[in-house]
DOFI-224979 format. One record per residue: residue number from 1; x, y, z of N, C-alpha, C in turn. Coordinates in steps of 0.001 Angstrom, whole numbers. Each point is the difference from the previous one (the first is absolute). Layout:
N
num;nX;nY;nZ;caX;caY;caZ;cX;cY;cZ
NUM;X;Y;Z;X;Y;Z;X;Y;Z
...
This chain:
316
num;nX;nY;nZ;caX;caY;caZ;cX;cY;cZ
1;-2751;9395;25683;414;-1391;-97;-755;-692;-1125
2;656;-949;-971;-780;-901;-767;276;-1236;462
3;-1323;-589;-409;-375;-1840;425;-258;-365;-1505
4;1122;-1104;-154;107;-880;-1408;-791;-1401;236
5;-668;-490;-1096;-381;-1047;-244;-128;-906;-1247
6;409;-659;-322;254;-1290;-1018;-601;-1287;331
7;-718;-337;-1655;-906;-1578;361;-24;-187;-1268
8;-1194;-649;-473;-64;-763;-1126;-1356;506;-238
9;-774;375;-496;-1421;777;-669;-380;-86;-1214
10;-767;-320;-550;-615;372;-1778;858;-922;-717
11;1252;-1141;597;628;-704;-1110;1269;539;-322
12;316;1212;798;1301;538;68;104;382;1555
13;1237;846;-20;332;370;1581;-345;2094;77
14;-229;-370;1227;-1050;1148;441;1024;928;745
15;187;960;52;1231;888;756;-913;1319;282
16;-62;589;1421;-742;731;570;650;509;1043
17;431;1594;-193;730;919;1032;-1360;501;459
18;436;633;1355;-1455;994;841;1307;715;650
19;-327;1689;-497;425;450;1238;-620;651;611
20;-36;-592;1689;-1025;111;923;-498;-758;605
21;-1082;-214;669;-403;-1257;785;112;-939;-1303
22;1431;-1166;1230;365;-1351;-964;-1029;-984;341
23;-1195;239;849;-1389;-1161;190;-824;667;-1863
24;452;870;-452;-821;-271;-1479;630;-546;-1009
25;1033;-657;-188;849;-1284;-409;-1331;-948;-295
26;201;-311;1371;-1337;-864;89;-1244;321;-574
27;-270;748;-227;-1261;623;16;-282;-259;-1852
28;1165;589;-806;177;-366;-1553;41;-1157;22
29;825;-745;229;-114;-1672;-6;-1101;-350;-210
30;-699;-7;713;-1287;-757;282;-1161;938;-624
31;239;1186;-335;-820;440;-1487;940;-396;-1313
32;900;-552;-189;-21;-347;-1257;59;-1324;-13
33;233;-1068;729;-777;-1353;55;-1411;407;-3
34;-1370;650;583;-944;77;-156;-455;457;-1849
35;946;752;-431;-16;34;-1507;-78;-1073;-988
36;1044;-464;601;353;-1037;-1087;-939;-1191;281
37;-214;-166;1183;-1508;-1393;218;-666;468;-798
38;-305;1498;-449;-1190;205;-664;-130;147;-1598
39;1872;107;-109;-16;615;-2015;1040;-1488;-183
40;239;-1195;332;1024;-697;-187;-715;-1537;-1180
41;348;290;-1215;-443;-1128;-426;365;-1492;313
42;1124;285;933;225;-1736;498;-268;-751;858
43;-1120;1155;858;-1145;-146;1073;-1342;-583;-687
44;-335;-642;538;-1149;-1397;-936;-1323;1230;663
45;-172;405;1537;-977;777;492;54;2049;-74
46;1213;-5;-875;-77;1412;-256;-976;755;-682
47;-510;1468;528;-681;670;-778;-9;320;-1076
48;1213;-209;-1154;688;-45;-1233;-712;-1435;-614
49;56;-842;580;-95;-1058;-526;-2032;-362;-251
50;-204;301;1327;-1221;150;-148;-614;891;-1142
51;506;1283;-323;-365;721;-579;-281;-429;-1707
52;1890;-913;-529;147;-662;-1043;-1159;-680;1
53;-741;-1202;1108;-734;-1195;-550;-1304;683;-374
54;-717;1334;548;-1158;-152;-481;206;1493;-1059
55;755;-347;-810;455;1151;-1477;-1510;-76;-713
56;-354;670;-671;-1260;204;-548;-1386;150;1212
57;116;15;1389;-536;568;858;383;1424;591
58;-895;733;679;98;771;950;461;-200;1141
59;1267;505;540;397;-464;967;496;1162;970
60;-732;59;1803;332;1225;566;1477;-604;843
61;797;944;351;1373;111;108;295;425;867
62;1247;-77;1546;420;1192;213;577;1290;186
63;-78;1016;565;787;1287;-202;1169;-186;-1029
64;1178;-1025;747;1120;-160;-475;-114;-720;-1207
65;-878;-826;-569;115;-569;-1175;-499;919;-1240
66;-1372;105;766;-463;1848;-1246;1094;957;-242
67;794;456;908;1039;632;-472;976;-492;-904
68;232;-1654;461;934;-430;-1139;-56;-305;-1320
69;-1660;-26;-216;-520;-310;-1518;-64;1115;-825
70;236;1312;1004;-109;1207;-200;1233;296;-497
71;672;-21;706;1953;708;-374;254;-805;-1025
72;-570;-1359;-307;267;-664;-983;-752;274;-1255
73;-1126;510;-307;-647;441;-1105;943;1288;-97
74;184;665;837;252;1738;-444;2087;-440;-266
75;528;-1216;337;1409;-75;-434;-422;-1063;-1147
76;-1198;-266;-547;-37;-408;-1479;6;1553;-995
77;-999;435;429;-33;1591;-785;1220;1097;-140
78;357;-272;1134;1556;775;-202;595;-387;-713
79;679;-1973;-107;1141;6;-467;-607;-240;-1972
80;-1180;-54;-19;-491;-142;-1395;116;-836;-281
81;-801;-1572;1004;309;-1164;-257;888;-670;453
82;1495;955;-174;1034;-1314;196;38;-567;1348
83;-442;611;1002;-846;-673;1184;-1119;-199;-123
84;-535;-1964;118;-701;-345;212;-512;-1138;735
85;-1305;389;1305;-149;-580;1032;-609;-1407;-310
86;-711;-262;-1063;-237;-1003;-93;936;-889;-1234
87;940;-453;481;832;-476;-976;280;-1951;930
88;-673;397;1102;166;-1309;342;-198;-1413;-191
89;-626;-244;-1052;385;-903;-903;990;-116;-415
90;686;537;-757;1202;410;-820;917;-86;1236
91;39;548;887;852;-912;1118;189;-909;555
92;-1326;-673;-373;-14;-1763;1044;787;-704;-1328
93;-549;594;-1411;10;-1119;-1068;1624;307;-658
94;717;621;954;1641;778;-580;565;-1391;1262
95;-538;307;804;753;-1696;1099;-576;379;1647
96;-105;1426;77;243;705;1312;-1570;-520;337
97;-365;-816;612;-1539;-936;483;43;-576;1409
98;1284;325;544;323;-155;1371;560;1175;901
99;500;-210;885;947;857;524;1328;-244;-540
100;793;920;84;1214;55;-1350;1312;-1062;1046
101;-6;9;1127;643;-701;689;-640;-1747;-492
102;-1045;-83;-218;-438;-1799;-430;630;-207;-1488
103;-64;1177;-566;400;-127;-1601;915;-418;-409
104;253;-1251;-1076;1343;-608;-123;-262;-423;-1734
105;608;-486;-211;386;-198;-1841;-1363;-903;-130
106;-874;78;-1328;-1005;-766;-410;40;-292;-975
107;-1221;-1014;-1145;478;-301;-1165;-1082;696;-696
108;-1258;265;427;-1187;563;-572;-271;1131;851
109;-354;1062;-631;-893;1667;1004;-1527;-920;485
110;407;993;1202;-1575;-240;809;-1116;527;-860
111;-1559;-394;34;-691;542;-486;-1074;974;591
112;-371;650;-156;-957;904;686;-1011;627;-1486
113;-1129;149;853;-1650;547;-848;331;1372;-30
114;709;934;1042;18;1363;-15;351;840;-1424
115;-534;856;85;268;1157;-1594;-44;878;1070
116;653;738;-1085;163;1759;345;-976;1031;-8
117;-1069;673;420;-891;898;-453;-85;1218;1208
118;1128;875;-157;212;913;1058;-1169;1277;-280
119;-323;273;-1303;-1123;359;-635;-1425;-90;677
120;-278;-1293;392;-1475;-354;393;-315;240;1432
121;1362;127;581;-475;225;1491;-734;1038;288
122;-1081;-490;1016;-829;885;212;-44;394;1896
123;205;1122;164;462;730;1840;-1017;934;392
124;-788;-639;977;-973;1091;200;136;-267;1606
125;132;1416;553;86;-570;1656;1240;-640;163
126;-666;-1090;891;660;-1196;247;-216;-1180;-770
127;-840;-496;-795;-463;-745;-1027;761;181;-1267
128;404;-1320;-101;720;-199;-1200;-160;-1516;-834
129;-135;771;-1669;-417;-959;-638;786;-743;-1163
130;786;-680;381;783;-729;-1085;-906;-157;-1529
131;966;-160;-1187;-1000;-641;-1016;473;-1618;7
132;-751;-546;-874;98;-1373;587;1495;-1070;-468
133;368;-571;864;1555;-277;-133;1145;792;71
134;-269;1173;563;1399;961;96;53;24;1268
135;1197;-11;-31;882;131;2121;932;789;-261
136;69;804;1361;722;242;440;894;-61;1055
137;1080;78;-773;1776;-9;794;114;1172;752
138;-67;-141;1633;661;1255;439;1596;161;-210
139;877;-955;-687;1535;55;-78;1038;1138;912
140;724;919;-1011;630;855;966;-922;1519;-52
141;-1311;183;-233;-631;975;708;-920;-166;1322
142;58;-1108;366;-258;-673;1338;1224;559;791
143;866;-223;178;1394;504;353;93;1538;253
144;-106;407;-961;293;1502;-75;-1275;758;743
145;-1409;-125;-459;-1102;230;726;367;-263;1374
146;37;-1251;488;346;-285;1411;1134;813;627
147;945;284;-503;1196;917;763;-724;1372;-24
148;-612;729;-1231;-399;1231;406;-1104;33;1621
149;-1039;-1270;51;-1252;-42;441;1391;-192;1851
150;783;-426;-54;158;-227;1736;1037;1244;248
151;524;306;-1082;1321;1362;108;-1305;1047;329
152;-1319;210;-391;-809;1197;396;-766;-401;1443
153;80;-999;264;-1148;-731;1005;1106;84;1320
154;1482;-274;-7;802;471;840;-109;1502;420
155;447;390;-1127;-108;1570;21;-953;439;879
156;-1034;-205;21;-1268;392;616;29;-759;1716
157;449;-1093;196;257;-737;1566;1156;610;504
158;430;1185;-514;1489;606;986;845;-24;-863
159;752;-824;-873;1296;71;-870;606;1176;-200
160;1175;360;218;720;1166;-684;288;-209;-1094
161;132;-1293;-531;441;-281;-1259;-109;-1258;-284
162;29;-767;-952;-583;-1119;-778;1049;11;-1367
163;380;-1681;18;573;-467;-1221;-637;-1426;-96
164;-1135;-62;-795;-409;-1365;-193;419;-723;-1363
165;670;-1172;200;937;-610;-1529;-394;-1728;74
166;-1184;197;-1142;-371;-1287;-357;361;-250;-1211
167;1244;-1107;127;646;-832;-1354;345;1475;-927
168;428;1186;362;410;777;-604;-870;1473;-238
169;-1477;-541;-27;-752;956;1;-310;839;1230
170;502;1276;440;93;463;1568;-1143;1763;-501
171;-374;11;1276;-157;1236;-107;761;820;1527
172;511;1244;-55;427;857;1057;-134;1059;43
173;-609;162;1411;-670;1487;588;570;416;1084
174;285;1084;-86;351;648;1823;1494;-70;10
175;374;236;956;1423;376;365;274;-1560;-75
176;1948;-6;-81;663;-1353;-333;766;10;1234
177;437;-1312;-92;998;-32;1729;1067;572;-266
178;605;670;-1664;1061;876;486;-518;1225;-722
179;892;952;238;-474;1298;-889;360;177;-1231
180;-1363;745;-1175;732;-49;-924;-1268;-1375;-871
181;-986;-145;868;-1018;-939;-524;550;-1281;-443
182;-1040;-659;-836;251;-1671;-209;1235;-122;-898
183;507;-820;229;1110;-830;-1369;-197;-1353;-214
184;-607;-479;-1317;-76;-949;-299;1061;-474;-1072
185;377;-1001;107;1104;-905;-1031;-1270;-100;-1181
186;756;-91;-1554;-1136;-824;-776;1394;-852;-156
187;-621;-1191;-170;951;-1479;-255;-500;-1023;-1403
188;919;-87;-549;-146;-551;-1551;1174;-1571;699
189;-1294;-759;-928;271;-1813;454;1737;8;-497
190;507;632;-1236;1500;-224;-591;1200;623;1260
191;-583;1035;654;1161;801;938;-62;-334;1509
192;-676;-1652;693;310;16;662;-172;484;1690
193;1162;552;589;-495;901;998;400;1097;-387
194;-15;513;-969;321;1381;-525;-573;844;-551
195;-643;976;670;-1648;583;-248;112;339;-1258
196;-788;167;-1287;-445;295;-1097;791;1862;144
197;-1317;649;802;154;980;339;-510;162;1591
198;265;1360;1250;-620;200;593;-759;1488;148
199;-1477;-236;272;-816;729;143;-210;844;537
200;-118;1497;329;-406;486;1348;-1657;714;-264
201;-184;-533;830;-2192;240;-234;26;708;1314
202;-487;1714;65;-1521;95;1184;-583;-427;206
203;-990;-278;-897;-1352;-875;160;-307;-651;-1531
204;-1022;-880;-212;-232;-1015;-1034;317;-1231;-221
205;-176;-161;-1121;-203;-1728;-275;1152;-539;-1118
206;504;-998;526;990;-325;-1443;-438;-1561;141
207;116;-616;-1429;-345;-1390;-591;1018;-498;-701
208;196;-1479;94;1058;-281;-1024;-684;-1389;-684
209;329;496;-1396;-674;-1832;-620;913;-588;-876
210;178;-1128;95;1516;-545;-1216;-648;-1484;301
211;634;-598;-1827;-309;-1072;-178;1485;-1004;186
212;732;439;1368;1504;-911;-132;-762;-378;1514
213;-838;-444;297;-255;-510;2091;-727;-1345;-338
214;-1396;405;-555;-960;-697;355;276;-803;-1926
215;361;-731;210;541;-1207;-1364;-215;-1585;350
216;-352;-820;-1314;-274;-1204;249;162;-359;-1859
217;-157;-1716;524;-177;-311;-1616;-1479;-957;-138
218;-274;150;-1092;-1125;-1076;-608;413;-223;-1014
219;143;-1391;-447;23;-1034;-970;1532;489;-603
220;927;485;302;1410;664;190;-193;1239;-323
221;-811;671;-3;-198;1564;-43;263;691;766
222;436;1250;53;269;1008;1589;-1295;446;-252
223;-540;531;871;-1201;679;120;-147;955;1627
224;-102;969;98;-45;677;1109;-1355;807;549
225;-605;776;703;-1433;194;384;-64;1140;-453
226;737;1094;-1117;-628;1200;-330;-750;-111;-1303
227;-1040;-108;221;-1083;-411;-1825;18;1638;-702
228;67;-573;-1087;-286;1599;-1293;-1627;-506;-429
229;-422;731;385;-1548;390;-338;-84;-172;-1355
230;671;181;-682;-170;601;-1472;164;-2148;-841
231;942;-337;647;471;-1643;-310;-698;-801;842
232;-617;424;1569;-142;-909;796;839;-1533;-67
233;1407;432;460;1153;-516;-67;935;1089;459
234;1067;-928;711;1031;928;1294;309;546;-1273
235;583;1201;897;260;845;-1154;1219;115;-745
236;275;317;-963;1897;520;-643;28;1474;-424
237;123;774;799;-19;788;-40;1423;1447;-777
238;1513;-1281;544;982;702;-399;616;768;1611
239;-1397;-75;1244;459;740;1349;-71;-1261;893
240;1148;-91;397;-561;-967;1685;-111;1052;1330
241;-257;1218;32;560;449;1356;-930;1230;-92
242;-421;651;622;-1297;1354;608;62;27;1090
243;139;994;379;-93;908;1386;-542;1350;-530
244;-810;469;937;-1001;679;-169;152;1033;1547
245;-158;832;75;-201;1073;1100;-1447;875;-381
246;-418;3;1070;-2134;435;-420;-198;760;1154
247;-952;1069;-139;-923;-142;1419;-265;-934;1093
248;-353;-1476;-782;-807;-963;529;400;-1313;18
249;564;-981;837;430;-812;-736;-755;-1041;-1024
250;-1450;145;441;-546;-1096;-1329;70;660;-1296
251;235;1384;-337;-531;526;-796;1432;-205;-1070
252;1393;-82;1085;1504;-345;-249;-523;-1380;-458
253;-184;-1157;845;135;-1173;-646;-730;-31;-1470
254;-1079;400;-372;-761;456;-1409;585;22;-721
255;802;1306;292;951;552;-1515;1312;-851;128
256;830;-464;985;862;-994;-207;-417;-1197;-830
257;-700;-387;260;-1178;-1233;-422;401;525;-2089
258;-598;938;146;-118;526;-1365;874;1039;-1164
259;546;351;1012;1610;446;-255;814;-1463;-391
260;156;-1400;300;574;-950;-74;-556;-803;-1793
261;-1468;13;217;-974;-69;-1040;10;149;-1429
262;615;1421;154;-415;872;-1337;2034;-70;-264
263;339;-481;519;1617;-120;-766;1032;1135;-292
264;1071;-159;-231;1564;691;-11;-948;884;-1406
265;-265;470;-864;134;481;-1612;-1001;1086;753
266;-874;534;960;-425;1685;602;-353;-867;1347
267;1096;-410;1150;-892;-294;1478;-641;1006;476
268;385;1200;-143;-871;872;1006;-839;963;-184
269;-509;-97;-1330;-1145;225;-907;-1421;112;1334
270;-166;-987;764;-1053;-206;1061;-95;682;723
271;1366;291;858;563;1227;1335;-725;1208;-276
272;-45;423;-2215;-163;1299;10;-1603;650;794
273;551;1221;972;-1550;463;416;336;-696;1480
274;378;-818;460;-349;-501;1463;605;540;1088
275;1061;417;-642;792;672;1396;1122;-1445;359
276;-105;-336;-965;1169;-1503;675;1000;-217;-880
277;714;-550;698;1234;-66;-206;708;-1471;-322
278;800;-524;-612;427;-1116;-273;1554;-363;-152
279;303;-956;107;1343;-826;-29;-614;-1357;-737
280;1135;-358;-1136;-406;-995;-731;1268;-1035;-389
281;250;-1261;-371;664;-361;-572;-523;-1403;-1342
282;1146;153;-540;-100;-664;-1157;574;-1325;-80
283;-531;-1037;-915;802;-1345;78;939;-377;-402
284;876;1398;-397;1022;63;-43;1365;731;769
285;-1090;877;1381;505;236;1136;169;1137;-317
286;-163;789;-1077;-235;2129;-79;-1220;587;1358
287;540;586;676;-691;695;502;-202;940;-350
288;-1901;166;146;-435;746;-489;-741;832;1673
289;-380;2081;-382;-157;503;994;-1782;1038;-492
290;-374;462;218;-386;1548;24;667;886;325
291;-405;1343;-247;896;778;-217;-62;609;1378
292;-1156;-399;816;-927;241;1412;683;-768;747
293;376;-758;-287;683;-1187;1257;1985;148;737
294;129;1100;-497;1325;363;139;-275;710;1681
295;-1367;978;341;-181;355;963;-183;-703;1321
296;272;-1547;-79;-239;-633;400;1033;-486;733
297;1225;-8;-574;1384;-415;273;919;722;-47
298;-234;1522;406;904;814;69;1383;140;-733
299;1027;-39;651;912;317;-1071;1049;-1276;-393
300;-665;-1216;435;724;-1465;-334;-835;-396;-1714
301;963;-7;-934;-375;-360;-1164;-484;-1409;-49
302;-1287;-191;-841;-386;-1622;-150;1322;-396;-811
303;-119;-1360;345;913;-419;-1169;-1077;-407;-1612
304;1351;-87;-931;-642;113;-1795;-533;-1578;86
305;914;-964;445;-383;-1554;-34;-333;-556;1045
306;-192;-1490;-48;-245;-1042;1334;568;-1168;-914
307;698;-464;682;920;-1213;-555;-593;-1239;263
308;267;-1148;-908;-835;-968;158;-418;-946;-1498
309;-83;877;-952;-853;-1080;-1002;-1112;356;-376
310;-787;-1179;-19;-1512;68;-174;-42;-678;1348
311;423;278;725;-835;-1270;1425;-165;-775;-80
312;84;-104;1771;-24;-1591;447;-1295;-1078;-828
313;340;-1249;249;-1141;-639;33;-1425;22;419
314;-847;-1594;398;-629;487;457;460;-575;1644
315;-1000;371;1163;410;-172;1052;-112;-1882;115
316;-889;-370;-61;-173;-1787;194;1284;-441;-433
């Protein structure tokens, strides 16, 4: 038997199969609200936040946050930059300085002291040492970390199987409620209710990052929350759309993150060496694949386009 659950978590919606005792429903819930009290920058008493104010101190941490400063240095080194954890400046000062639900049209960008110095961090233990004025954004590797951390923590309380799906980033282990393992939809903002493609996963992590959701304007500008490291400014990349299939899902949200980044003219230049796999599109709606990702969807062909334009507006 599986027990489904749906809520609202991290600023998106949280979707969580168990098959097996449906009392561990519950049980994820309330470890990934305990997450997010702790990595959520729009929490004034979060451990994230705390961590930001005393930057140029030593600061001890716990379990779950050391790990996250962790997956986040080692998904800077992977993607070669184009993921980067401290870019949160560059996110408050793009518009995104609230929760994206408060966010509405402005005439001036917010300001923020934060810089980028993913470089200086220093991880020893549990002690961690910002350099001075750099923060960090847990964004969507908060997400992805968190689905791997309760999809294994089930696993271990009884689960036969586990599908944890935060705002897109899921990880799945163990047997599925039908046979034949997980199937996930990937869904592109232009098609609707009409899956992109669908997935079939044993086990692992898939991520999706696109700049057509999370949109706003300043001073009549569109501006959306994926920053290019390289501009510190949302990015133009030439891609609105990444999906990613990984081992892991934070390690998926990373290279989506950076697969989106590094643009249409070599996207999957990054993938090479990881074992991952990708689905991409363009702002002009070409879908783009790996040559790895066909195993994924058996014998239903992706489609070549996604109809649409350049996309919608912004949401406000």
């Amino acid at each position: 038997m599986a027990a489904e659950l749906t809520w609202e978590a991290m600023g998106t919606t949280a979707h969580l199969i168990v098959v097996g005792p449906a009392r561990l429903t519950g049980r994820g819930r309330r470890r990934i609200e305990a997450l997010e009290q702790r990595w959520s920058r729009f929490r004034p008493t979060s451990e994230l936040n705390r961590l930001n104010a005393r930057a140029g101190e030593v600061t001890r941490v716990s379990e779950e946050t050391r790990l996250l400063v962790q997956r986040s240095l080692e998904g800077w080194w992977l993607s070669g930059g184009a993921f980067d954890p401290t870019l949160l400046g560059d996110v408050v000062r793009a518009g995104y300085d609230r929760t994206y639900e408060e966010i509405g049209p402005r005439e001036r960008q917010p300001i923020s002291h934060f810089r980028s110095g993913c470089d200086g961090i220093v991880l020893e233990g549990h002690d961690v040492h910002l350099p001075p004025d750099v923060g960090i954004d847990s964004g969507g590797i908060g997400k992805g970390l968190a689905a791997d951390l309760v999809a294994a923590e089930l696993m271990d309380a009884g689960a036969d199987g586990v599908c944890c799906n935060i705002g897109g980033d899921l990880r799945v282990v163990g047997v599925g409620p039908d046979p034949g393992g997980w199937t996930i939809a990937v869904e592109h903002a232009w098609n609707g209710a009409v899956p992109l493609a669908l997935v079939g996963l044993a086990a692992g992590g898939m991520a999706t990052s696109t700049t057509l959701k999370r949109r706003w304007l300043v001073d009549g500008e569109l501006r959306h929350h994926l920053i290019d490291p390289r501009s510190h400014r949302p990015a133009e990349s030439g891609l609105n759309h990444a999906t990613v299939v990984a081992g892991e899902a934070w390690r998926a949200e990373i290279l989506a993150k950076a697969v989106l980044v590094n643009g249409e003219e070599h996207p999957f230049d990054i993938v090479g060496g990881t074992g991952s796999d990708v689905i991409a599109v363009t702002e002009d709606g070409k879908v783009l694949a790996t040559e790895g990702f066909s195993r994924y969807v058996g014998a239903t062909p992706l489609p070549r386009r996604v109809a649409g334009g350049r996309g919608p507006g912004p949401a406000p």
